[in-house]
C-alpha positions as CSV (number, residue, x, y, z in Angstrom):
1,X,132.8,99.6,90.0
2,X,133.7,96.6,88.3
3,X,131.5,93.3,87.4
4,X,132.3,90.0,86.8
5,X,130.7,87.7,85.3
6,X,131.2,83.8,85.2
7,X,130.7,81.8,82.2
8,X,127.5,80.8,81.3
9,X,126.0,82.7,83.9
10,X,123.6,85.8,83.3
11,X,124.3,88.9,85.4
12,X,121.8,92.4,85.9
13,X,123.8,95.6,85.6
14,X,122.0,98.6,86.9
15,X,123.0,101.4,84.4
16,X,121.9,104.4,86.5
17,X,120.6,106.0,83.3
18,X,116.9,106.9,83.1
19,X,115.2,107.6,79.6
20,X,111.2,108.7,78.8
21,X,110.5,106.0,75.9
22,X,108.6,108.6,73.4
23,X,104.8,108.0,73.3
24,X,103.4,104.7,71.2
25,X,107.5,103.7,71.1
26,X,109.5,101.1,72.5
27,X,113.4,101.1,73.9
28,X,115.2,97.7,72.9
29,X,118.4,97.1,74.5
30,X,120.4,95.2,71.6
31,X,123.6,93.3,71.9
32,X,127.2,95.1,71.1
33,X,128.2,93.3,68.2
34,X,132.1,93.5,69.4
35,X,131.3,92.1,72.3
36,X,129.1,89.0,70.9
37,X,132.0,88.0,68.5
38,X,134.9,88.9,71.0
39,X,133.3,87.7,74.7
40,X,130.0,85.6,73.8
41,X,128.1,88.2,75.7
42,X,124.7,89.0,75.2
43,X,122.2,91.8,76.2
44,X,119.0,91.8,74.7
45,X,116.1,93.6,76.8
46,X,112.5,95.8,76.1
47,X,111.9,98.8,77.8
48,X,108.1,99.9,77.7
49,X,107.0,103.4,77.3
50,X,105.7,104.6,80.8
51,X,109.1,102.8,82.8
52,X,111.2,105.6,83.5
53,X,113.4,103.8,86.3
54,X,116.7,103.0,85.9
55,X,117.8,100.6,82.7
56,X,119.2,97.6,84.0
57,X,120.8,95.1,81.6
58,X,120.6,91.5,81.6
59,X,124.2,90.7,80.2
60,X,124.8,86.9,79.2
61,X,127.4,85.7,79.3
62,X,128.0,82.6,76.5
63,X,131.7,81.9,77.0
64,X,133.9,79.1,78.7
65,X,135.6,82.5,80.6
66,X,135.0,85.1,82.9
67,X,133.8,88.6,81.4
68,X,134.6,91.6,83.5
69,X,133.0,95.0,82.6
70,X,134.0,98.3,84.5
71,X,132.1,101.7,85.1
72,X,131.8,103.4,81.7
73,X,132.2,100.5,79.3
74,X,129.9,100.1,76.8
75,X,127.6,96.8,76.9
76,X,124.7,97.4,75.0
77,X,122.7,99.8,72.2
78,X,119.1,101.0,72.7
79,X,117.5,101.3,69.8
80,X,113.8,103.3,70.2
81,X,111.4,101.9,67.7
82,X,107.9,103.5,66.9
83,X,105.0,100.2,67.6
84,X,101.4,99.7,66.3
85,X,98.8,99.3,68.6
86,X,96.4,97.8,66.6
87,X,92.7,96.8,67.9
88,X,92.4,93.3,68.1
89,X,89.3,91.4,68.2
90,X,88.6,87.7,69.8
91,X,87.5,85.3,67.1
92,X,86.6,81.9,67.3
93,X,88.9,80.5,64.1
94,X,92.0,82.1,62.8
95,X,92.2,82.4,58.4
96,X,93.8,79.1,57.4
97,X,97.4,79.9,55.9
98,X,99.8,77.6,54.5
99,X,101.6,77.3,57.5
100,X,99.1,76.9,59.8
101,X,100.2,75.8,63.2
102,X,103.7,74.3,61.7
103,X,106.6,75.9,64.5
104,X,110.1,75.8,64.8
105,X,111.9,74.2,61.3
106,X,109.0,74.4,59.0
107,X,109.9,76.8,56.7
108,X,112.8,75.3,55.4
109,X,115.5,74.8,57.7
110,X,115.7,72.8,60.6
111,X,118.1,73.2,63.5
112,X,118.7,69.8,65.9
């Protein structure tokens, strides 16, 4: 099988693999680094525990050029992390913190 994928364009490749996420852990599906510096192609993805259907990958595809992947090329890592689950409780106000509600470019550097 072989995939391609236009520039700018995103494309879902169904892997055929199937994984059990371990208990209170979550699967991330992290970009190749080769293939970020070499094609522009992206693959980041979260795989809850419980989902035991196939892993399909969003790939992205950055470049000014097509991107062609065939069966058994790599095109992304999964990386299982154990998570928290703390117990969260509703309040009414939040602690104040020096940041407070300051977003994107307040800690220092700001991209336009």
């Amino acid at each position: 099988m072989m995939v391609i994928i236009k520039p700018h364009t995103r494309f879902k490749i169904d892997t055929g693999v199937h994984v059990q996420i371990p208990k209170d852990c979550v699967g991330f599906l992290k970009s190749k680094s080769g293939l970020m510096a070499k094609k522009g192609v992206t693959t980041d993805g979260t795989i809850d525990e419980g989902y035991t259907g196939t892993i399909q990958v969003v790939v992205f595809n950055h470049s000014d050029e097509d991107v062609v992947f065939s069966s058994g090329d790599k095109i992304t890592q999964l990386v299982i992390q154990k998570i928290e689950k703390p117990d969260l409780e509703l309040v009414d106000k939040l602690d104040e913190a020096p940041r407070g509600d300051a977003g994107f470019g307040s800690t220092g550097t700001s991209i336009n």
